[in-house]
C-alpha distance (Angstrom), angle and dihedral (degrees) to the residues before:
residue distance angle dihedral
X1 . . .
X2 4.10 . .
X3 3.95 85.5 .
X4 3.91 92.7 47.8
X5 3.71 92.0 49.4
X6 3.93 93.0 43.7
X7 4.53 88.1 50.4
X8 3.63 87.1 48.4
X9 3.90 95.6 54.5
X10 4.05 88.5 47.3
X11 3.64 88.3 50.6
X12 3.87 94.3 53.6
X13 3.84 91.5 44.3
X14 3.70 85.3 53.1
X15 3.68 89.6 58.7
X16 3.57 101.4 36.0
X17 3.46 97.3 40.0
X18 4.05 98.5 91.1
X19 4.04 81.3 53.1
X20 3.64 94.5 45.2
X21 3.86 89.2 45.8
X22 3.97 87.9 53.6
X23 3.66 92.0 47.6
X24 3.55 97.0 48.0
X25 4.04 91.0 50.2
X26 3.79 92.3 50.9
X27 3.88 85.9 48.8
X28 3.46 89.7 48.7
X29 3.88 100.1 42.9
X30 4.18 88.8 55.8
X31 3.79 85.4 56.0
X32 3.64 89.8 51.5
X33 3.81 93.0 124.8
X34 3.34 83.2 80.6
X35 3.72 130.4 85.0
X36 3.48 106.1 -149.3
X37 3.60 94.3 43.1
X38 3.63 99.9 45.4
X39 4.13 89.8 49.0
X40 4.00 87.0 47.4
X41 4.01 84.3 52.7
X42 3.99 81.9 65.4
X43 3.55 92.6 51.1
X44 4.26 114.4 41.6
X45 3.34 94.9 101.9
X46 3.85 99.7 43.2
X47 3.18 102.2 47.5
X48 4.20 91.3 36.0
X49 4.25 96.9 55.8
X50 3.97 94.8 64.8
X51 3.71 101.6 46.1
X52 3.93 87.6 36.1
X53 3.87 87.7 57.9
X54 3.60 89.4 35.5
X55 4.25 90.1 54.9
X56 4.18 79.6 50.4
X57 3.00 97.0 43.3
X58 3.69 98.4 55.1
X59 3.94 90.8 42.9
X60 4.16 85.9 61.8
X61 3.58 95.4 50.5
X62 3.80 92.0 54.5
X63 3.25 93.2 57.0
X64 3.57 102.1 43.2
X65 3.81 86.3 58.1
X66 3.74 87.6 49.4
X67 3.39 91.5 52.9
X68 4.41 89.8 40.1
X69 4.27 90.8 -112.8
X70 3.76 101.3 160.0
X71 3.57 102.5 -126.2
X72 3.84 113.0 141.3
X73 3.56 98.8 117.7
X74 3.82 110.7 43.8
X75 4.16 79.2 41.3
X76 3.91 94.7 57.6
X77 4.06 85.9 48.7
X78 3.84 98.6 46.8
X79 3.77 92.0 43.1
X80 3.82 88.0 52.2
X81 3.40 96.7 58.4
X82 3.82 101.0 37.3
X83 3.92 82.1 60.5
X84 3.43 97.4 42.3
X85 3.82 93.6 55.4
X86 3.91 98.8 41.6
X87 4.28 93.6 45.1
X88 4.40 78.0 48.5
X89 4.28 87.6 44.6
X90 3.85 90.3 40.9
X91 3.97 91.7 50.7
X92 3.93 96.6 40.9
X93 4.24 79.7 62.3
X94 3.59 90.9 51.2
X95 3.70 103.5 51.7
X96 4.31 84.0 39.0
X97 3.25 81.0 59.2
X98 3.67 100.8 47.7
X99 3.98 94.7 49.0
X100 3.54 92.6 49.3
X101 3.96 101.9 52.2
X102 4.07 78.8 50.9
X103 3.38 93.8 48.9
X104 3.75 90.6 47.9
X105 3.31 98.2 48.7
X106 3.79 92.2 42.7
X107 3.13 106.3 -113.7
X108 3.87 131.3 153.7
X109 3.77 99.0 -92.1
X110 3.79 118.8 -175.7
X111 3.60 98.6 -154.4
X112 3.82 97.0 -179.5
X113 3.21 85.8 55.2
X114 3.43 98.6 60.1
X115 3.99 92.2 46.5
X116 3.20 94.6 53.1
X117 3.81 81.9 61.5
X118 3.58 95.5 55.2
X119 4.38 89.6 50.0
X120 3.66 85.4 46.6
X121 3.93 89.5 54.8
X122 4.00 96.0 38.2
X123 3.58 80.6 55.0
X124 3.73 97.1 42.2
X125 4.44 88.9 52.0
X126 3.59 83.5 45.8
X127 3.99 96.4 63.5
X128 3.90 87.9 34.8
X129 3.74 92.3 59.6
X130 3.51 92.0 39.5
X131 4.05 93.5 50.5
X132 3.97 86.1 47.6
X133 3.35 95.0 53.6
X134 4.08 98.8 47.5
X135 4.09 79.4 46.1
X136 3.70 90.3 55.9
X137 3.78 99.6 46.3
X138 3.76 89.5 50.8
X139 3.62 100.1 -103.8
X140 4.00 107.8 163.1
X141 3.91 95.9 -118.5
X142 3.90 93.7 -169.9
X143 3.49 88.8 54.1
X144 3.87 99.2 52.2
X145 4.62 82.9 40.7
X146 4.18 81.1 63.6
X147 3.74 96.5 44.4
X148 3.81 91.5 51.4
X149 3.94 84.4 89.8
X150 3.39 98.4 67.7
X151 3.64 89.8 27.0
X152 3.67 95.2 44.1
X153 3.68 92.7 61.4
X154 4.02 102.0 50.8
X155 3.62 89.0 47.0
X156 4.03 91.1 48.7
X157 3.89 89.9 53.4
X158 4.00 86.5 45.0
X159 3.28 100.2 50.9
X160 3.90 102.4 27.0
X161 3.69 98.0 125.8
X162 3.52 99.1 55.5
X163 3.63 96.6 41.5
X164 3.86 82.6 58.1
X165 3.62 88.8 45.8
X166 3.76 88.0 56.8
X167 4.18 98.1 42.5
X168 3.79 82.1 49.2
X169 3.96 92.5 58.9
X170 3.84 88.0 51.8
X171 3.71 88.2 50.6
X172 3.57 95.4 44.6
X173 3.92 91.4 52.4
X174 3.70 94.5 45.4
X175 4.16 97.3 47.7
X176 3.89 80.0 51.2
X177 3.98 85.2 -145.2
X178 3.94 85.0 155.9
X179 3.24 144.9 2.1
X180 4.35 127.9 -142.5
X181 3.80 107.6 -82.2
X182 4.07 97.1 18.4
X183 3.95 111.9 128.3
X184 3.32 106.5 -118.8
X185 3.76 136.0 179.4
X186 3.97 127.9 -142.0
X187 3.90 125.7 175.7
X188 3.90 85.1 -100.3
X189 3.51 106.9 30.3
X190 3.94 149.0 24.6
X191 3.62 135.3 -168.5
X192 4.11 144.0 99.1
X193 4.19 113.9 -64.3
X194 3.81 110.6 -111.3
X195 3.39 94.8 -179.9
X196 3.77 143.6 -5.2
X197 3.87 105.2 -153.1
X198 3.93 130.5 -175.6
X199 3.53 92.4 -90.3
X200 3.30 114.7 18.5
X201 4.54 140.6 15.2
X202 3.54 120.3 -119.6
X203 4.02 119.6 -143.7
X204 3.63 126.3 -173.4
X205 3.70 107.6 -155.3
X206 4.08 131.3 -155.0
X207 3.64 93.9 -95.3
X208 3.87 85.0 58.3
X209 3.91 98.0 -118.8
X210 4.08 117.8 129.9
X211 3.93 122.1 -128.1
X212 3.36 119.6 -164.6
X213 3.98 110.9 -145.0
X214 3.83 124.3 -160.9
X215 3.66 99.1 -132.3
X216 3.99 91.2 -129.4
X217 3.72 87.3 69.2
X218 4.04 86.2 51.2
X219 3.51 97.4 48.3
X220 3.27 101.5 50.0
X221 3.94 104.8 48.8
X222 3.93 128.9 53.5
X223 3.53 123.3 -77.5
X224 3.65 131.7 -149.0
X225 3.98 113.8 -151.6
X226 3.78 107.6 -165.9
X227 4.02 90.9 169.6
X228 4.04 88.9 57.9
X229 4.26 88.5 88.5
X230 3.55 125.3 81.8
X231 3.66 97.8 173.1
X232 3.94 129.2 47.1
X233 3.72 132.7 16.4
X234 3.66 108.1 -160.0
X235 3.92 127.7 -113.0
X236 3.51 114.4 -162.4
X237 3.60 128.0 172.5
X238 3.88 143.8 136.8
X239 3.92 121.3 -131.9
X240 3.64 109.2 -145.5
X241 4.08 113.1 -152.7
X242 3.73 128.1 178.2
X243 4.14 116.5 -99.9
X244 3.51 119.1 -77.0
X245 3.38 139.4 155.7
X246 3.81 99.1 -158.8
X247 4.27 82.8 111.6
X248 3.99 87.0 175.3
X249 3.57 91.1 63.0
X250 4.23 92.7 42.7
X251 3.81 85.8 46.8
X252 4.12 92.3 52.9
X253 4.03 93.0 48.6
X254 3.58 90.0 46.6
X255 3.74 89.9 47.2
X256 3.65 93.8 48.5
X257 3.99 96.1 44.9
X258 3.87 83.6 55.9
X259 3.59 96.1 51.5
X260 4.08 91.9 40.2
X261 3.56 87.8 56.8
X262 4.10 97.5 46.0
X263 3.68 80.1 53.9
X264 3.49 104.9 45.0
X265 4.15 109.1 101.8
X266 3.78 90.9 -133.4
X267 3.65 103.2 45.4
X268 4.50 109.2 92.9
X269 3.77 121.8 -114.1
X270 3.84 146.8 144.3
X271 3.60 95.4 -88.2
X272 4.17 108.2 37.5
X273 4.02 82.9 47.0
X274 3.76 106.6 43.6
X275 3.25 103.3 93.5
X276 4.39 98.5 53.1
X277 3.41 80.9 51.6
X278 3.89 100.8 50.0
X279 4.45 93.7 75.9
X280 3.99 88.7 51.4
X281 3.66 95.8 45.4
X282 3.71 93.9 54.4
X283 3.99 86.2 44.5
X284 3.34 96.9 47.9
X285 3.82 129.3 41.0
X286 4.06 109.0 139.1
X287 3.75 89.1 72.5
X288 4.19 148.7 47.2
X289 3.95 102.8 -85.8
X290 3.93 89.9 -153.3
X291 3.63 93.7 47.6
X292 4.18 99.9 45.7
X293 3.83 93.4 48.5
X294 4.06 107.7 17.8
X295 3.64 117.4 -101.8
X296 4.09 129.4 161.2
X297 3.30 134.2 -170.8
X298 3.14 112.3 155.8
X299 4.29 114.5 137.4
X300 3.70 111.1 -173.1
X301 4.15 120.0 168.7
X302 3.96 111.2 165.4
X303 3.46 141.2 125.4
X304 3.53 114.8 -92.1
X305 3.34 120.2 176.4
X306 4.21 147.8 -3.9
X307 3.95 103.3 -120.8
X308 4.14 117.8 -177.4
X309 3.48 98.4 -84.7
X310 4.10 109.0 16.6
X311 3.27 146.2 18.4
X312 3.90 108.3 -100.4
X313 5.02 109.6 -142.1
X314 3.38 95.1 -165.1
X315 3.78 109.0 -138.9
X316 4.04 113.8 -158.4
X317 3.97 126.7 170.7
X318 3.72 148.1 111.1
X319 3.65 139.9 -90.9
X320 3.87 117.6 -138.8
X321 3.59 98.0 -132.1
X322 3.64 121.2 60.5
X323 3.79 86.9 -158.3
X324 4.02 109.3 123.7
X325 3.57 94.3 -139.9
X326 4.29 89.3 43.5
X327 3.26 91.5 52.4
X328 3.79 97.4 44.2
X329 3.67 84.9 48.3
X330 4.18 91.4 46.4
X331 4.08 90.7 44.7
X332 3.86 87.0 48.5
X333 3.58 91.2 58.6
X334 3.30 100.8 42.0
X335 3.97 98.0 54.7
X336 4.02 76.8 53.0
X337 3.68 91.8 64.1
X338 3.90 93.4 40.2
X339 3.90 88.4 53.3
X340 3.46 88.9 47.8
X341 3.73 102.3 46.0
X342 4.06 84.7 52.5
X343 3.47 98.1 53.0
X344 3.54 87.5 59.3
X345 3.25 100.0 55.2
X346 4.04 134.6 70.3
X347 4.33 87.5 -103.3
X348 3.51 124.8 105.5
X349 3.53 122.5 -154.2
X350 3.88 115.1 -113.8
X351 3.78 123.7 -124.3
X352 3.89 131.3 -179.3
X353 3.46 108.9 -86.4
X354 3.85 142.1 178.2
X355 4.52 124.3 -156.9
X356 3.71 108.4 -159.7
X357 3.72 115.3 -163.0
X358 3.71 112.6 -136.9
X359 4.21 108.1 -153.5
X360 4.05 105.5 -157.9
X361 3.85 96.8 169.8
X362 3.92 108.0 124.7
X363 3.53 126.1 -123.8
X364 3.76 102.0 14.5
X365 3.58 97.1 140.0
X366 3.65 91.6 55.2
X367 3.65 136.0 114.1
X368 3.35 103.8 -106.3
């Protein structure tokens, strides 16, 4: 009767489970606020399937054993893999979890690094199954464990590139030369990281196409990391004005470009960065602040050089954003200011330009 009762209660979870699964998401999504329960919204049905059909599963066996159905072997197989996927479901959810209280809380998270755990572990259940299954057919495991020598060998030299694929992942994550979804730069190819796999890097560039990367071509050429600054975006520029030698004037526009741009609330220096810097600095002490986490400062305005038709102020400083569109935005206004501070002043600004000289005697090409 206990077994009747039990099948019955399967049954109905069977068919309320897509009602039950509804319920429990809209339960879920009004307790959204919080983390764990919004991330396990993501996940009822992923992580419910396998042990559902695992709970069904089970149920079948017993009564094809009541009912003397040889099914051992096909049982031992299914049950494997239904356990296999839900532990991998059930673990995916954990380290979700773990990323996102991180991320909350704003911490550094490595997120790569975490996915790389989850390959390493899909990987990892893979060779477990497989082992369990040689160990259930009768194979002699210690036997095949002495052969590996031999064995070992020929499949190295088979499969050498993407076992240097995969110790090049590991060495990628551990030289932390990038992180997923930094823009980075390569002598082929730029765009943010969407993924750094066990085998191979995944980059979606600006025209919105995906390359796929082995990571032995990655680790073994330079990399540019434009994501690795959290302060200053440079602005570089040269103002081109018409030659003068009125060098009082030239030395009061350059003087007053420099002081616009100390002023200006977007432009990097000692005093409007200070205090970001002030929680690092204590932190940190063995090494150069600026260098370790990216910050510029530099604020040059001079005049650098006599080209053939101007005289070139070189204008060099940083934005405070690193955001494209902020510093498009901050550049904008600063070539504003420039303009402005020009137009009030006795300079001209200098333009290509070409004097043709027009000869209107008569008879010049004549015999004289």
């Amino acid at each position: 009767m206990k077994e009747i009762i039990i099948t019955i209660l399967v049954v109905l979870l069977d068919f309320f489970y897509p009602l039950m699964s509804k319920k429990l998401k809209i339960f879920l999504f009004k307790k959204r606020k919080k983390l764990v329960y919004r991330l396990f919204y993501s996940r009822v049905n992923k992580i419910g399937i396998p042990l559902l059909l695992l709970i069904n599963f089970n149920v079948i066996t017993f009564w094809l054993k009541k009912w003397g159905v040889p099914y051992e072997n096909i049982a031992f197989y299914i049950n494997l893999f239904l356990i296999a996927w839900a532990f991998y479901e059930i673990f995916k959810y954990v380290v979700y979890t773990i990323i996102s209280v991180k991320l909350a809380r704003k911490a550094n998270v490595r997120r790569e690094l975490f996915l790389l755990v989850i390959n390493l572990t899909k990987v990892f259940l893979v060779i477990v199954v497989f082992v369990l299954i040689l160990s259930h057919l009768g194979v002699n495991l210690t036997a095949i464990i002495t052969s590996l020598g031999i064995g070992g060998v020929i499949v190295g030299l088979a499969a050498k590139d993407t076992l240097s694929n995969f110790f090049d992942s590991i060495r990628l994550v551990s030289e932390d030369a990038f992180h997923q979804g930094d823009w980075i730069e390569t002598k082929d190819f730029e765009g943010f990281v969407t993924e750094i796999g066990l085998t191979a890097t995944q980059i979606r560039t600006f025209d919105n196409s995906l390359i796929t990367i082995p990571n032995s071509v990655l680790a073994n050429q330079w990399v540019k990391n434009w994501s690795r600054r959290i302060i200053g975006r440079r602005i570089k520029f040269w103002i081109k004005i018409k030659y003068t030698t009125d060098t009082q004037e030239l030395n009061r526009v350059i003087s007053e470009i420099r002081t616009m741009l100390e002023h200006h609330p977007q432009i990097v220096t000692d005093r409007k960065i200070a205090s970001q810097l002030r929680k690092k600095m204590m932190k940190n002490t063995l090494f150069s602040i600026e260098d370790k986490y990216g910050v510029r400062k530099t604020l040059l305005v001079y005049l650098d050089e006599f080209d053939d038709y101007s005289m070139n102020i070189l204008v060099y400083a940083f934005s405070i954003t690193v955001d494209w569109e902020g510093w498009l935005k901050v550049k904008q206004d600063v070539l504003f200011k420039v303009l402005e501070i020009i137009k009030n002043s006795k300079l001209e600004l200098a333009y290509p330009t070409s004097v043709i000289f027009h000869d209107e005697r008569k008879n010049l090409w004549k015999d004289s």
